[in-house]
ROVO-822506 format. One line per 10 residues: number of its first residue (from 1); their letters; for each residue y, x, z of N, C-alpha, C, O. Coordinates in steps of 0.1 Angstrom, whole numbers, plus 5000, padded with zeros to 4 digits. Layout:
N
NUM	a	Y,X,Z,Y,X,Z,Y,X,Z,Y,X,Z; ...
This chain:
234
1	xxxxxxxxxx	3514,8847,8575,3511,8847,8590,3520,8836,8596,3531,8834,8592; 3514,8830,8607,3523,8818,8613,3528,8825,8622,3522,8833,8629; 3541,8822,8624,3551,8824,8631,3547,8821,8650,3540,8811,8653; 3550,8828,8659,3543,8822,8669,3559,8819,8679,3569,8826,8680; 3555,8809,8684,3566,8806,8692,3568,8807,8706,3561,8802,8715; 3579,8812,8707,3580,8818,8724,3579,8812,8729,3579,8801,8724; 3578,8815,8742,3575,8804,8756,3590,8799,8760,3600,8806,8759; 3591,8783,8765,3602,8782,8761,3611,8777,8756,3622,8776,8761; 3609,8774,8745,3615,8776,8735,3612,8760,8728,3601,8759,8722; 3619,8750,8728,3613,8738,8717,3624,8734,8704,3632,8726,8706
11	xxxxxxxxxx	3623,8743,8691,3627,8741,8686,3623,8728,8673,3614,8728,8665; 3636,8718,8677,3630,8704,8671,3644,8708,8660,3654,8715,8662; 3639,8698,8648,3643,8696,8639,3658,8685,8642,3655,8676,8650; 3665,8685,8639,3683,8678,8643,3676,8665,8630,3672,8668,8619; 3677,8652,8638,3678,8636,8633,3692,8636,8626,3702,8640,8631; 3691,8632,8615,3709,8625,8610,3707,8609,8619,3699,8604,8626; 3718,8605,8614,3721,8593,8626,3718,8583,8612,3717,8586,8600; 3717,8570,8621,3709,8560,8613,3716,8554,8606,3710,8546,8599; 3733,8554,8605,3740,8551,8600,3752,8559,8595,3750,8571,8596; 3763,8556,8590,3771,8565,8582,3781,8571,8593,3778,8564,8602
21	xxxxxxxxxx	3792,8581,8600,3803,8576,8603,3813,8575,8603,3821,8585,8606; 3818,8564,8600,3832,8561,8592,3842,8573,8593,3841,8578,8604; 3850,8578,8585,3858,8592,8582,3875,8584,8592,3877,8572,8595; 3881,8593,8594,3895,8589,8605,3901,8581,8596,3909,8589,8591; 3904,8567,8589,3911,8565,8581,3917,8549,8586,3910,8543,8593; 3929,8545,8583,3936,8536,8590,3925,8524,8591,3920,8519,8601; 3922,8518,8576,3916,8508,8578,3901,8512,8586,3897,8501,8589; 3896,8519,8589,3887,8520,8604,3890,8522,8614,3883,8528,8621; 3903,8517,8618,3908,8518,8634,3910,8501,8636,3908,8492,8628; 3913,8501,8646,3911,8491,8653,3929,8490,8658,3936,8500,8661
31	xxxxxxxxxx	3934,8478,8659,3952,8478,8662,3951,8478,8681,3961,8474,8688; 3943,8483,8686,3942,8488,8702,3950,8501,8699,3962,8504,8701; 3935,8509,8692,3938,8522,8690,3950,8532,8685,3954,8543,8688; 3954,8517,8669,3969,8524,8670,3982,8522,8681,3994,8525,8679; 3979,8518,8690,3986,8510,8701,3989,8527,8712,3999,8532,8715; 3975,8531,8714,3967,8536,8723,3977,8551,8714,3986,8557,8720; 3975,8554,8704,3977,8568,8699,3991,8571,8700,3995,8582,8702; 3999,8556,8696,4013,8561,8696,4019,8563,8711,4026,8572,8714; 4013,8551,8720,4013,8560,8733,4013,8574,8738,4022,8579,8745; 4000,8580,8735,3998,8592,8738,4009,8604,8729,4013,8615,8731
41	xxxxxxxxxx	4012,8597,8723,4025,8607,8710,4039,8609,8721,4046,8619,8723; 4038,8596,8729,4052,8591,8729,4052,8600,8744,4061,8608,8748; 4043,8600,8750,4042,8608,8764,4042,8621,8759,4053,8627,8761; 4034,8627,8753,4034,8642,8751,4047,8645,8747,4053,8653,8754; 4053,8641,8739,4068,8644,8736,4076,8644,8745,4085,8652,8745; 4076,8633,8757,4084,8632,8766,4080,8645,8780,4085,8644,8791; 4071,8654,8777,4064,8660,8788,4065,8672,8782,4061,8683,8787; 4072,8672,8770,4070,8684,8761,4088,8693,8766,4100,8690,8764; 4083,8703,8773,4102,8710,8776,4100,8720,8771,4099,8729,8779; 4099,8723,8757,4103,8731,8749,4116,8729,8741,4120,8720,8734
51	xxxxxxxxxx	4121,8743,8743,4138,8744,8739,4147,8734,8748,4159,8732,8746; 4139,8729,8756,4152,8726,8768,4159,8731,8773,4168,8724,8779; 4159,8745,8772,4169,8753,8780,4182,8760,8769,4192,8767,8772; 4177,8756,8756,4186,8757,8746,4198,8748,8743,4210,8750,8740; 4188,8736,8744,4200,8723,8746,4207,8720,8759,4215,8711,8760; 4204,8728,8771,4211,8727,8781,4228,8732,8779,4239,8728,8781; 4220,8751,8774,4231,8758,8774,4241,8752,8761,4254,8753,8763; 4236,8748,8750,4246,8740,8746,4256,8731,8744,4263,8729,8734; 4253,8724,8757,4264,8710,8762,4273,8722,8774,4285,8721,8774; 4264,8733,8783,4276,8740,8791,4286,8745,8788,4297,8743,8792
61	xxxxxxxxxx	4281,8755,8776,4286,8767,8765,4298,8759,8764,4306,8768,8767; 4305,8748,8763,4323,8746,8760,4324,8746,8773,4326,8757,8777; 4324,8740,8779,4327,8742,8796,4333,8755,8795,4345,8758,8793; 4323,8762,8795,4319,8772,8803,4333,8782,8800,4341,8786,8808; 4331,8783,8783,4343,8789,8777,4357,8786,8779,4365,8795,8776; 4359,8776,8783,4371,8769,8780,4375,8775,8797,4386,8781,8799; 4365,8774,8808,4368,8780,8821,4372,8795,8819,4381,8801,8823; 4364,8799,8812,4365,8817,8810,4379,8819,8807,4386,8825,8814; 4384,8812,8793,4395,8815,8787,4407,8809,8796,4418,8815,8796; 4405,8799,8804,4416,8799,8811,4417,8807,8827,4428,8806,8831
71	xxxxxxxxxx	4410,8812,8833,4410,8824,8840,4418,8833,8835,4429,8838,8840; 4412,8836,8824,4422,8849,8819,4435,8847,8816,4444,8854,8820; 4438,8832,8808,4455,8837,8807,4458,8834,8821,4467,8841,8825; 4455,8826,8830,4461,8828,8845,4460,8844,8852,4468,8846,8860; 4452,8852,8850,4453,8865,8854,4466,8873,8848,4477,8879,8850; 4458,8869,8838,4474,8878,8826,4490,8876,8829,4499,8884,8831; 4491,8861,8830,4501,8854,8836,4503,8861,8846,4513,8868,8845; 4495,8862,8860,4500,8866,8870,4501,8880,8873,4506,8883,8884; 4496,8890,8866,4499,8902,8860,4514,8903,8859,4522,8909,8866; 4516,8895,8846,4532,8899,8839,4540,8896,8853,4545,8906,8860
81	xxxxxxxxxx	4540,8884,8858,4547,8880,8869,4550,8891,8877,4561,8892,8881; 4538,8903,8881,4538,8909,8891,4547,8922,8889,4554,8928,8897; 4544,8924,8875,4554,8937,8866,4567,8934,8866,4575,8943,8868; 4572,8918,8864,4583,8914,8862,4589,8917,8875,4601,8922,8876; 4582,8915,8886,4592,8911,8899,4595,8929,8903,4605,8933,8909; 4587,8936,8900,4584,8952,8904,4598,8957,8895,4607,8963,8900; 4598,8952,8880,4610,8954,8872,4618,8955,8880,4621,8966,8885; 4626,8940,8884,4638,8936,8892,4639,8944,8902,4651,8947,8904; 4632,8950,8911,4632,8952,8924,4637,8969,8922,4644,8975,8930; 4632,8976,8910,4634,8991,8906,4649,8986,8901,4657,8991,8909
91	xxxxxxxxxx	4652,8983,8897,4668,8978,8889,4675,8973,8902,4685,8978,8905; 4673,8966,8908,4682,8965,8919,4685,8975,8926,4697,8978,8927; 4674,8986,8932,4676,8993,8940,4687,9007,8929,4696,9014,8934; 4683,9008,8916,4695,9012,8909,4709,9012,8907,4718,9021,8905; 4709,8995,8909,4721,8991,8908,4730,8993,8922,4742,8993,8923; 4721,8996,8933,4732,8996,8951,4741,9009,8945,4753,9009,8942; 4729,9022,8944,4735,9033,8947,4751,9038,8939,4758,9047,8942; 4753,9026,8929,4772,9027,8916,4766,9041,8909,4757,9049,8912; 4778,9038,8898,4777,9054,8892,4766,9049,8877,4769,9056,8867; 4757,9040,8878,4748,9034,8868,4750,9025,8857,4747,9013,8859
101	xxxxxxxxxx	4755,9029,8845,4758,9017,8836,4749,9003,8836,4737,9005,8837; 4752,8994,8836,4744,8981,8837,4735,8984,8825,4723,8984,8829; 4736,8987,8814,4732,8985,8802,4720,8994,8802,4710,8991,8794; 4719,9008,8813,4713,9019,8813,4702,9011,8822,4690,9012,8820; 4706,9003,8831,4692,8993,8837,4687,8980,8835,4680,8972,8841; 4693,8979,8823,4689,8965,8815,4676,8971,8808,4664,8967,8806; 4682,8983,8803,4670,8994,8794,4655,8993,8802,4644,8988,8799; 4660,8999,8813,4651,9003,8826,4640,8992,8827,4629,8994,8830; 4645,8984,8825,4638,8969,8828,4633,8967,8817,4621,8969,8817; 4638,8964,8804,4630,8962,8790,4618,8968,8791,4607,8964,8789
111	xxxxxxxxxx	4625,8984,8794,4611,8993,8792,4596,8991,8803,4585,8995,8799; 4595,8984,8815,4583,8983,8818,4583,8973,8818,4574,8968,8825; 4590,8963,8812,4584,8951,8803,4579,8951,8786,4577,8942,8778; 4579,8965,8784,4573,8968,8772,4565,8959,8764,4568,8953,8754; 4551,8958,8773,4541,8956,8769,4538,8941,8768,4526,8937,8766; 4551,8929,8771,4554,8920,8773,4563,8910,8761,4562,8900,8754; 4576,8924,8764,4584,8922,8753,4580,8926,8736,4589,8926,8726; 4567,8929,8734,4567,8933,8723,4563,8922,8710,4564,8922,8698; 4557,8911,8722,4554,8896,8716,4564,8885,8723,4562,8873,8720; 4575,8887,8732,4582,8882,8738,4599,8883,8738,4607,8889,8730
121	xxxxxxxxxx	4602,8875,8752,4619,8883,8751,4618,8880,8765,4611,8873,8772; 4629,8890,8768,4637,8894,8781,4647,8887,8784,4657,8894,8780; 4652,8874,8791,4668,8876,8796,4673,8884,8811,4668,8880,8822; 4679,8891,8809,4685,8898,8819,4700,8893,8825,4708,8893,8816; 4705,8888,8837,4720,8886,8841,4722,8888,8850,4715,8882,8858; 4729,8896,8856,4738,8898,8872,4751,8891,8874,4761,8887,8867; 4748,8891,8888,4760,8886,8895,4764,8892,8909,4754,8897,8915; 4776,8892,8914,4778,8899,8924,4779,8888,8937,4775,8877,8933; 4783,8889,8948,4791,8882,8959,4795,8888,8969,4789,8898,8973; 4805,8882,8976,4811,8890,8986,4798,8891,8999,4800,8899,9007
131	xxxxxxxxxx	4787,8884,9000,4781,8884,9010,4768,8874,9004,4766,8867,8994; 4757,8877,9019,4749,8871,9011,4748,8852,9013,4742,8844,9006; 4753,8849,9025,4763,8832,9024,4769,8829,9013,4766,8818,9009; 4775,8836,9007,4783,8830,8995,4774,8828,8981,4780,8826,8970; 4762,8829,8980,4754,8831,8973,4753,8814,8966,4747,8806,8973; 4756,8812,8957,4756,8795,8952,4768,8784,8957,4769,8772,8954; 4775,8794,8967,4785,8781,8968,4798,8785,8959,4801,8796,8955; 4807,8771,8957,4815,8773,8951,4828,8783,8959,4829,8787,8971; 4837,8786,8950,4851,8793,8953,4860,8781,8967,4861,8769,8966; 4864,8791,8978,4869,8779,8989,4880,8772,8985,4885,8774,8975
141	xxxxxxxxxx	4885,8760,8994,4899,8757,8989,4904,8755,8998,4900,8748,9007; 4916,8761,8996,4931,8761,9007,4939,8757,9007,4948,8759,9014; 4939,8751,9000,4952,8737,9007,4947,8722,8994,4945,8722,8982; 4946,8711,9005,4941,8697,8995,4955,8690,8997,4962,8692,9008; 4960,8682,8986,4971,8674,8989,4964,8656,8986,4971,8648,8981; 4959,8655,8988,4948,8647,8984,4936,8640,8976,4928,8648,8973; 4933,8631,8974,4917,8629,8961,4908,8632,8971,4907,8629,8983; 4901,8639,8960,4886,8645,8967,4887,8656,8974,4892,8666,8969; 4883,8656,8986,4887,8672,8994,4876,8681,8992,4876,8693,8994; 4867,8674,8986,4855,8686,8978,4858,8699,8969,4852,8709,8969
151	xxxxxxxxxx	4871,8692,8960,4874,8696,8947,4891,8694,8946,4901,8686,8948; 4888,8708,8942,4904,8706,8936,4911,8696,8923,4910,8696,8911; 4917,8687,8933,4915,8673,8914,4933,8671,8910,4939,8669,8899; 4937,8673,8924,4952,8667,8925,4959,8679,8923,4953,8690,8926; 4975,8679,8916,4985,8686,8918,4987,8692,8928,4987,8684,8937; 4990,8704,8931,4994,8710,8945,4980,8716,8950,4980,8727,8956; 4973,8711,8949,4956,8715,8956,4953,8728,8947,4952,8727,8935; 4951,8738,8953,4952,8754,8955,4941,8764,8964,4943,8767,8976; 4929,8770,8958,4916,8773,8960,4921,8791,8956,4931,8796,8951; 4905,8795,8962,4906,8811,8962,4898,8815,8952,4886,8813,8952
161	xxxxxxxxxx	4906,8823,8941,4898,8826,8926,4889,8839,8930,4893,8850,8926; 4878,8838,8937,4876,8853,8942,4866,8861,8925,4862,8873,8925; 4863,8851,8915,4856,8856,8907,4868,8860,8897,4865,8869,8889; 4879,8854,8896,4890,8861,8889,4892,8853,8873,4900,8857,8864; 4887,8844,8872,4887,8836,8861,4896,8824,8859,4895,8815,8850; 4905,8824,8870,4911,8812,8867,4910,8797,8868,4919,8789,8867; 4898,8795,8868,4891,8784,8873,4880,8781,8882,4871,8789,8884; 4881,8764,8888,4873,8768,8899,4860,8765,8898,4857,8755,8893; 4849,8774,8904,4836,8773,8899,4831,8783,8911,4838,8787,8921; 4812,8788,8907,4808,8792,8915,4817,8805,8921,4825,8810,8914
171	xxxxxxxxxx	4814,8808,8936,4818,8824,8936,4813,8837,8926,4822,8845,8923; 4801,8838,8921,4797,8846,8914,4807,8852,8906,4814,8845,8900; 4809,8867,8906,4811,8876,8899,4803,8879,8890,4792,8881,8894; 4804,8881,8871,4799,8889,8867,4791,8901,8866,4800,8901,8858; 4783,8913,8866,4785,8926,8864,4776,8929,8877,4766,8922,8879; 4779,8939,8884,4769,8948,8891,4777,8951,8905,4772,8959,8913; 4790,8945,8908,4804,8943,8912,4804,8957,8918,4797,8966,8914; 4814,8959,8933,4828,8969,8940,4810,8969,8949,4799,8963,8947; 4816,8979,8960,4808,8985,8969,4808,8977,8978,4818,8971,8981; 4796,8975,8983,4791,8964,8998,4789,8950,8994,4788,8941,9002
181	xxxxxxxxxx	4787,8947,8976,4793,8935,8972,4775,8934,8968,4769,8942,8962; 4771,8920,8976,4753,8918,8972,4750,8911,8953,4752,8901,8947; 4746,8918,8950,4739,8918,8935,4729,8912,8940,4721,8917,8949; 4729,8896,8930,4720,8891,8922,4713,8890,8910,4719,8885,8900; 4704,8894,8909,4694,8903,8894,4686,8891,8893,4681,8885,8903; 4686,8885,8877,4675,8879,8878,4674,8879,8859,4683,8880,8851; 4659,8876,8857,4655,8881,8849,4646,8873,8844,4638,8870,8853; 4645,8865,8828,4636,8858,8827,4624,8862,8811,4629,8863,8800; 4611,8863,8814,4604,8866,8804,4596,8854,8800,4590,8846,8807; 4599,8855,8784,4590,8847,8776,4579,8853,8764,4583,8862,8756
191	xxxxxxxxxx	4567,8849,8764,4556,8855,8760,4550,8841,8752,4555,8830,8755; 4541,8842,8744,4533,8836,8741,4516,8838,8749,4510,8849,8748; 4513,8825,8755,4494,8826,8758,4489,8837,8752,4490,8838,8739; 4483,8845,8760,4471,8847,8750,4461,8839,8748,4456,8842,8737; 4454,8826,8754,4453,8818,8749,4460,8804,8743,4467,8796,8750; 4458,8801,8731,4468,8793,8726,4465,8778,8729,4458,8771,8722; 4470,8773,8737,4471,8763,8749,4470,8748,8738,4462,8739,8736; 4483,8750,8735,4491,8745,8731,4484,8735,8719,4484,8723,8719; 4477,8745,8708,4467,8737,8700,4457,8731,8703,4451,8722,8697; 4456,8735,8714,4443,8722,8719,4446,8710,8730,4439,8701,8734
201	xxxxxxxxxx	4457,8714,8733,4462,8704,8748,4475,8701,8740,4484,8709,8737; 4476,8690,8737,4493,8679,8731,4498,8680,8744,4493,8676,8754; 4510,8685,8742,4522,8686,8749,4522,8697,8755,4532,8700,8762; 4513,8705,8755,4515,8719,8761,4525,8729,8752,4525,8726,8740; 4532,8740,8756,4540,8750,8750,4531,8761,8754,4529,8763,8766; 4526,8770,8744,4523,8776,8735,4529,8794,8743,4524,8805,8745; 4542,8789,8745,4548,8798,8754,4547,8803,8769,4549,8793,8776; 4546,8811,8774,4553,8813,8794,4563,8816,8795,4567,8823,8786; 4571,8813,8803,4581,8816,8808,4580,8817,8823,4576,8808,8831; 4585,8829,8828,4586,8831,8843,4599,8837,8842,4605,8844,8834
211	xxxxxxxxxx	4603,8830,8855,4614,8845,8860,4613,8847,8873,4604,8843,8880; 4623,8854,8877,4621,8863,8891,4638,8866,8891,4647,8866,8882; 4640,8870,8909,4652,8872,8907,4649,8881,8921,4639,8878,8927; 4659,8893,8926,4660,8899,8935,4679,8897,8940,4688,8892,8934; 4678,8902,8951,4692,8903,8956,4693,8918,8969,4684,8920,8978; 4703,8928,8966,4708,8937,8974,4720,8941,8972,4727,8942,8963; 4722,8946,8988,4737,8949,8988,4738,8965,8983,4729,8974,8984; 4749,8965,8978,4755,8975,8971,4758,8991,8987,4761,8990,8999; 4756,8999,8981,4758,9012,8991,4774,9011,8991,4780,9006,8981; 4784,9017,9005,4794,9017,9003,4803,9030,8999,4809,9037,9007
221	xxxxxxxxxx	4800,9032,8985,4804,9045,8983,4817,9043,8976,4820,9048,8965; 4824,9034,8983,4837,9033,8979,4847,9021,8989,4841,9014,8996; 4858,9020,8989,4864,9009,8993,4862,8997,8989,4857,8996,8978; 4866,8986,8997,4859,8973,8997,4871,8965,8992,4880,8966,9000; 4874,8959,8983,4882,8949,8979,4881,8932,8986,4874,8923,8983; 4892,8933,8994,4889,8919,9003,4899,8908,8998,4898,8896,9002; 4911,8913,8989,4916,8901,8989,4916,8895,8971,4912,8902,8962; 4920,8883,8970,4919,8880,8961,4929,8861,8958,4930,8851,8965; 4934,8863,8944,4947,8857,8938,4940,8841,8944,4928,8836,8945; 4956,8837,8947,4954,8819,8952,4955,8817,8935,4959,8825,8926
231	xxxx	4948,8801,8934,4951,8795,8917,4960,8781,8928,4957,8777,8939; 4968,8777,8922,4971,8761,8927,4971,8749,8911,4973,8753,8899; 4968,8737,8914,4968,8731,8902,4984,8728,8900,4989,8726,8911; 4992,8728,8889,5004,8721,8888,5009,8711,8885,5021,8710,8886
């Protein structure tokens, strides 16, 4: 039976073409075309932002780190700083009331520097003075026979030993001194970074060092010692 064909419908037979056509291969291009292709390569690649945001974060990523890590040892840093000075200030106020071995608040102080001194060191030293003016200046002098009137240099020239040592130098007393007498405390801590500076930056120390110092007068729970031995040179 013949097939009958819908309305509609013109189904023609597909022509091949009257010639061959050439397959994609170099020698059938034309030197436009390769001109033309590597163009279009060279744009799509340049339009292409994939993994851009990979290679971004990889040029920030040291920045970025190197800011992180130095925040922190400046917090840490100014942490200890803050413990240190809280130290001094509990140990002074120990030292007014007398009656307290020095050595018993040298302790005092190690101990809430614990957490400091366990990779570090503490120096601790006191000094006393009769007031808080006398604080850095040298011992007075009472009688100049000439030279330097600064300094005791000449024969006869005769200053007030109020630190008791025999020679002339600052007023400072040693120790934790007599009643009413102002204590200076000062205290110096060394730690190592927690970050290590030092390896990556030439000439940096590897180390901190802070100190701190406090000053108070002693409670008067005793008599006041006011005088004290002439030295003369001979």
């Amino acid at each position: 039976m013949r097939q009958q064909r819908q309305p509609g419908l013109d189904r023609r037979r597909s022509r091949r073409a009257d010639r061959p056509v050439p397959p994609d291969r170099q020698p059938d291009r034309r030197p436009e075309a390769d001109a033309m292709i590597r163009r279009l390569r060279l744009r799509r690649i340049g339009r292409d932002q994939g993994g851009a945001t990979i290679v971004e974060f990889a040029m920030v990523l040291p920045v970025l780190c190197t800011l992180l890590l130095g925040v922190l040892d400046l917090g840490y840093r100014a942490y200890a700083a803050a413990v240190l000075q809280g130290a001094l200030q509990e140990a002074a106020r120990m030292s007014t009331v007398g009656g307290i071995p020095m050595s018993q608040i040298n302790d005092r102080v190690r101990a809430r520097l614990g957490a400091f001194t366990n990779r570090g060191t503490v120096t601790i030293s006191t000094s006393s003075y009769f007031d808080f003016t006398d604080i850095g200046k040298m011992e007075p002098i009472v009688a100049d026979h000439g030279g330097d009137p600064n300094r005791p240099d000449v024969s006869g020239d005769c200053f007030t030993d109020i630190n008791n040592d025999g020679s002339w130098d600052e007023q400072g007393r040693a120790g934790l001194g007599a009643a009413e007498d102002v204590v200076r405390y000062r205290a110096t801590l060394t730690f190592p970074h927690i970050v290590p500076i030092g390896n990556f930056l030439p000439g940096w120390n590897n180390n901190v060092v802070l100190s701190a110092e406090t000053m108070l007068r002693n409670q008067p729970y005793a008599g006041r010692n006011t005088s004290w031995p002439i030295v003369c040179i001979p």
